[in-house]
N, C-alpha and C positions, 0 to 999 in steps of 0.2 A: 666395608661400604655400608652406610646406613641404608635404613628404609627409601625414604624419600630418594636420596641418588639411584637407586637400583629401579625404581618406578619412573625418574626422571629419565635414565639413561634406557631402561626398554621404549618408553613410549619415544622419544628423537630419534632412536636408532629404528626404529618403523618406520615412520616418517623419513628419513634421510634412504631406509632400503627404497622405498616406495616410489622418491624422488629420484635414485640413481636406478631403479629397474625402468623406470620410465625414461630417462635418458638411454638407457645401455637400450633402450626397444624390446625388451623383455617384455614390458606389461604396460598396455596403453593407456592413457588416463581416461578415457571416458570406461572402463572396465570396472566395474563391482569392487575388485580385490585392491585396484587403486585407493578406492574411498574407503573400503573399511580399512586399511591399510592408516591411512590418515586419522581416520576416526578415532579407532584406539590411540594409538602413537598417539594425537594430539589429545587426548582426554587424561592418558597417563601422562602426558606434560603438564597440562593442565595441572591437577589432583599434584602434582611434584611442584609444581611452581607456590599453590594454597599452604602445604603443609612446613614451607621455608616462607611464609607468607612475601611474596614478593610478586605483588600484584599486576605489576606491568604484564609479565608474563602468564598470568592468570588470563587477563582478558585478552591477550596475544593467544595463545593456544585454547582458551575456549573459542573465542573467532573461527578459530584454524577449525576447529571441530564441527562448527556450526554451517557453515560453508561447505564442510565436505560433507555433510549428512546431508544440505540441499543437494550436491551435485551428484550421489547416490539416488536420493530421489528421484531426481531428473532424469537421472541413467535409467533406474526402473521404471518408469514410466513411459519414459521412449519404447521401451522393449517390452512394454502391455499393448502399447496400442499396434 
């Protein structure tokens, strides 16, 4: 397994644990461990999508990433005030 696949395939399988612990009710989405859970996963997709340049998925899982660092935001900030 190269580089790039071993970085592509931790960071979806985060993201895919993340999505099925949330299904299975394990871990609820507006929770912490959800977001960064996506964060990374979606950053190592990202970064694996760059290095096999295939840019679709570049701005797909950067998206993904960006989105879930708001919805962490959001989550901490609920939980300051």
């Amino acid at each position: 397994m190269q580089y790039n696949d071993l970085i592509g395939t931790i960071g979806v399988g985060l993201i895919l644990l993340a999505y099925f612990m949330n299904t299975a009710k394990m871990l609820e989405k507006n929770k912490r461990a959800f977001y960064v859970m996506n964060i990374i996963g979606g950053a190592l997709a990202c970064y694996a999508s760059y290095l096999i340049d295939f840019f679709p998925f570049v701005i797909l899982e950067g998206t993904w990433t960006l989105v879930s660092i708001y919805g962490l935001m959001k989550t901490m900030r609920i939980k300051m005030t």
